[in-house]
C-alpha positions in Angstrom: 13.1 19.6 2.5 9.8 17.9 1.3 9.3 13.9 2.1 6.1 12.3 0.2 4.1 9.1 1.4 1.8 7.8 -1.0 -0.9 6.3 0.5 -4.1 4.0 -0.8 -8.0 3.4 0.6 -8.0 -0.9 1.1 -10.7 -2.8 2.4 -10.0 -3.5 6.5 -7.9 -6.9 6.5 -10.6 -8.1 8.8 -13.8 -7.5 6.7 -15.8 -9.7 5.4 -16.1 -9.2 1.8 -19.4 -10.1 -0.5 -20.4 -9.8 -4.1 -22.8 -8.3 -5.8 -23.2 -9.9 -9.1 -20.1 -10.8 -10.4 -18.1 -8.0 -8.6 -16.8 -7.2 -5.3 -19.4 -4.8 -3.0 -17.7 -2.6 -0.7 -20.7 -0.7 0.0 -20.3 -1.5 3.8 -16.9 -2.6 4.0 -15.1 -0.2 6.7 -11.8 1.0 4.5 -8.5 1.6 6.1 -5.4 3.1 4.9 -3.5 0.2 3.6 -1.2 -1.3 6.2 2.3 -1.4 4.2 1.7 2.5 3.6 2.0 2.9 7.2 4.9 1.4 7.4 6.7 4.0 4.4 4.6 6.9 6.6 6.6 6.1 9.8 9.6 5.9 7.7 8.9 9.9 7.0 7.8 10.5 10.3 11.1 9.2 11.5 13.2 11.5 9.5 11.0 14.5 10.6 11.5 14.1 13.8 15.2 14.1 13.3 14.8 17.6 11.4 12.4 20.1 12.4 12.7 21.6 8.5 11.4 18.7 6.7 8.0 18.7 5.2 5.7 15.0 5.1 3.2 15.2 2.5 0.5 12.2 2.3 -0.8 11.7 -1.0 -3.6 10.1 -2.6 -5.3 9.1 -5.6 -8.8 8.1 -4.1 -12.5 9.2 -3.1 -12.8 12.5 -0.9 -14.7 9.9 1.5 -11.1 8.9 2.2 -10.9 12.4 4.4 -11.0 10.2 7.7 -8.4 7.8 6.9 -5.9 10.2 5.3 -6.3 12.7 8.0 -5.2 9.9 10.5 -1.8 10.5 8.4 -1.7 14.3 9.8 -2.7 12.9 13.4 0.5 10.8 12.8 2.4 13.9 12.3 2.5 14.2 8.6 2.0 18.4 7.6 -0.2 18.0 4.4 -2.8 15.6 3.2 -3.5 15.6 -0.9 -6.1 13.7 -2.3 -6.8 13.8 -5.9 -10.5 12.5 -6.4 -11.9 12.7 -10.0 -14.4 10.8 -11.6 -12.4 10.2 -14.7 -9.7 8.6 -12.9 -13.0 5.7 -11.8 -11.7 2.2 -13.3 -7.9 3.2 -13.3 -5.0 0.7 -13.6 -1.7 1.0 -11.2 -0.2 2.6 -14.5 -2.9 5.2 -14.8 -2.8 6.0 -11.3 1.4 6.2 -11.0 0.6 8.7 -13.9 -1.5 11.2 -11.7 0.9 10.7 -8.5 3.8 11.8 -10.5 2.2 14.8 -11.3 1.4 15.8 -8.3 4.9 14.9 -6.7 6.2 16.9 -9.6 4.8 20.0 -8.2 5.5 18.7 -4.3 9.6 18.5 -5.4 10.0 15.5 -2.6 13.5 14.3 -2.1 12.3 10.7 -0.9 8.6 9.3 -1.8 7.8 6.3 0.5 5.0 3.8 0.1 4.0 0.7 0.7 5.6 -2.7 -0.9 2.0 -4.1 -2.2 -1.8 -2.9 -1.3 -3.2 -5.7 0.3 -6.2 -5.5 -1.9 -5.2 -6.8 -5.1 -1.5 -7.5 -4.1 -0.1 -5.9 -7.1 2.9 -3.8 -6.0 2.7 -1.5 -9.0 2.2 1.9 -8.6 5.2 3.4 -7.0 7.0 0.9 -9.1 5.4 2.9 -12.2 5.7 6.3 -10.1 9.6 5.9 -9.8 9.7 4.9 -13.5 8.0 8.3 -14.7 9.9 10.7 -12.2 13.1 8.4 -13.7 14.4 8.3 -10.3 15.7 5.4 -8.4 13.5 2.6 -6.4 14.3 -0.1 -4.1 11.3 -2.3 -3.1 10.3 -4.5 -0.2 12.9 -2.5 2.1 13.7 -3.6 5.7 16.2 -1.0 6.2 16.7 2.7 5.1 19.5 4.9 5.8 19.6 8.3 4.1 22.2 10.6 3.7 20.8 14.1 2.7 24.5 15.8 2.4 25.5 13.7 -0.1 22.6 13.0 -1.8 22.7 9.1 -1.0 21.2 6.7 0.2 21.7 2.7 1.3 18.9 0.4 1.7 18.5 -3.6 2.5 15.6 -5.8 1.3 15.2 -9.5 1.9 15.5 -12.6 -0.8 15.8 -16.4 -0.5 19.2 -15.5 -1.0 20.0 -13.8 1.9 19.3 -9.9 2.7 20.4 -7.0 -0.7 22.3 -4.4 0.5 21.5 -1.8 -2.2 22.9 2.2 -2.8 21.7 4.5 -4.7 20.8 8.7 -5.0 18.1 10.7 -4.5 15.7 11.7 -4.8 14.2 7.8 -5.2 11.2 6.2 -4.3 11.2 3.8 -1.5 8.5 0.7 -0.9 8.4 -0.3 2.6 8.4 -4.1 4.0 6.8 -4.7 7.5 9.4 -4.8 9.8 11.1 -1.5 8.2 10.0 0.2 11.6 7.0 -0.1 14.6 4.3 2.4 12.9 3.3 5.0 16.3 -0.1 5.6 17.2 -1.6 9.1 17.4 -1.8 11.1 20.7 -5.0 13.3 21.2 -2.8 16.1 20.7 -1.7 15.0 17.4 -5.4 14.4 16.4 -6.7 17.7 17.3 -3.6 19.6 15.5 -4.6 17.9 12.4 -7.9 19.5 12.3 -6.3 22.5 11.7 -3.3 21.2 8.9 -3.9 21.7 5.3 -6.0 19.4 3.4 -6.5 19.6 0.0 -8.6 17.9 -2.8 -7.6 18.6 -6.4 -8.8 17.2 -9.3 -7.2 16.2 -12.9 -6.7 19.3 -14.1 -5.3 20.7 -10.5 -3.0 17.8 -11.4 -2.5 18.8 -14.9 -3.2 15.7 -16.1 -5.7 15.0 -19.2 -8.4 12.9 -18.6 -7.5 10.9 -21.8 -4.5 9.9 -20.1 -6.7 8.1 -17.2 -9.4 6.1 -16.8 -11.1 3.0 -17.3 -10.7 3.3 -21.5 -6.7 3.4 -21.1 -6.4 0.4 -18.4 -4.2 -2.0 -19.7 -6.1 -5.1 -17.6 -9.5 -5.4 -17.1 -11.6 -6.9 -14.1 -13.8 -9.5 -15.5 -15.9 -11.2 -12.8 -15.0 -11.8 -8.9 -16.1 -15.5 -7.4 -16.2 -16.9 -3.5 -13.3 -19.7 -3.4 -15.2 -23.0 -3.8 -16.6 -24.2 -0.5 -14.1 -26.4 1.3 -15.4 -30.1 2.1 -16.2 -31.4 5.1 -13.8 -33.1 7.2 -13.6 -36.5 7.6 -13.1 -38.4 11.1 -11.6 -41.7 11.8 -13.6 -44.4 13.5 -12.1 -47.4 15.3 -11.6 -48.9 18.8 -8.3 -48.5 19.7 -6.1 -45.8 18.7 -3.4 -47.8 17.2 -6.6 -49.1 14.2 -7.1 -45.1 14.0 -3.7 -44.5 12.9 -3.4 -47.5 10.6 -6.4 -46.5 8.9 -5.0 -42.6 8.7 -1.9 -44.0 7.2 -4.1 -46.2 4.3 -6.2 -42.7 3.8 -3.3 -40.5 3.3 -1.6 -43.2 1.3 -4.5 -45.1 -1.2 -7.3 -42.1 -1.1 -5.2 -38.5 -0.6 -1.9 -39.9 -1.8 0.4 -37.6 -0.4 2.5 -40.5 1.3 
């Protein structure tokens, strides 16, 4: 039985991002997998360790610099690592890139694909949206809890809403986007990192794909990225002079109330 996690290159939550011209540079940003994929990762990694016969694939649509990172998901325990890295695919929506990823998981015949709920790069929360919607399978985003049930073909999952939590059911195969919180992501032991020296890695390419480069690409993105900006510089803060502290808060209360009006 064959699990998928797709997996994406982000910018590390902690870096300090700068522009060159009117775009973002990552040039010398350190790049990380993105977070919420772990969380969809440990989700497989759970299910394989329940049965020894189950296959975790991570997949990719990203640069073959990304080898580091995505090899971290075999340390983790996942068997394979795919990355498809083609220049066409440069300047490729969410849409564009679901379109590659369910090719490959075409070929891969997955039962459950997890991923992450958003990348925490542009926030969008598209692609394994998109992904389910080409394989026409089932998807339940944002999940907290998973329970599968491979002898029936079923499974139940519960996501989180103003409302309350969304107990959901549905059948599989189906593509699941994980919500921090889902599970406590593991760590890798040395022995896990010097196994996955040896597991497969592969880097394909559009056509290893079987996907036309028409199909792709910055020509067929639906939204394009006009110009990046710093937020506007924040203003300085203002103190508030007097003698005794009961003049300080008077004048705080006429601030807030005459200048800021929020009172």
């Amino acid at each position: 039985m064959n699990l998928a996690v797709i997996t994406k290159l982000v910018p590390d939550t902690e870096a300090r991002l700068s522009l060159a011209g009117d775009k973002v540079d990552l040039s010398d940003v350190e790049m990380v997998i993105n977070p919420f994929d772990e969380y969809g990762l440990e989700e497989a990694l759970k299910i394989k360790d329940a049965d020894e016969s189950v296959k975790v694939y991570a997949l990719m649509v990203g640069p073959e610099s990304a080898r580091k990172q995505v090899v971290n998901c075999l340390a983790l325990g996942a068997d394979e690592a795919i990355v498809v890295d083609d220049e066409a695919i440069d300047g490729a929506n969410p849409l564009a890139v679901a379109e590659v990823l369910a090719a490959e998981l075409k070929k891969l015949d997955p039962v459950l694909v997890f991923a992450g709920k958003q990348g925490v790069d542009y926030d969008w929360g598209l692609t394994a949206v998109a992904v389910a919607q080409k394989l026409n399978w089932p998807h339940v985003g944002v999940v907290k809890q998973f329970t599968p049930d491979f002898a029936a073909k079923t499974f139940t999952a519960v996501t989180e809403s103003d409302e309350g939590d969304l107990a959901f059911s549905g059948s599989l195969p189906a593509v699941i986007t994980a919500e921090k919180g889902l599970n406590t992501p593991r760590y890798a032991s040395l022995k896990g990192i010097m196994k996955a020296k040896k597991k497969p890695f592969a880097v394909h390419k559009l056509a290893d794909a079987g996907v036309g480069a028409a199909a792709v690409g910055a020509d067929r993105a639906k939204v394009e990225e006009v110009q990046a900006t710093h937020p506007p510089a924040r203003e300085p803060g203002r103190i508030i002079q007097g003698e005794e502290i009961a003049d300080r808060v008077c004048e705080l209360v006429r601030v807030l109330r005459e200048e800021a009006k929020v009172l």
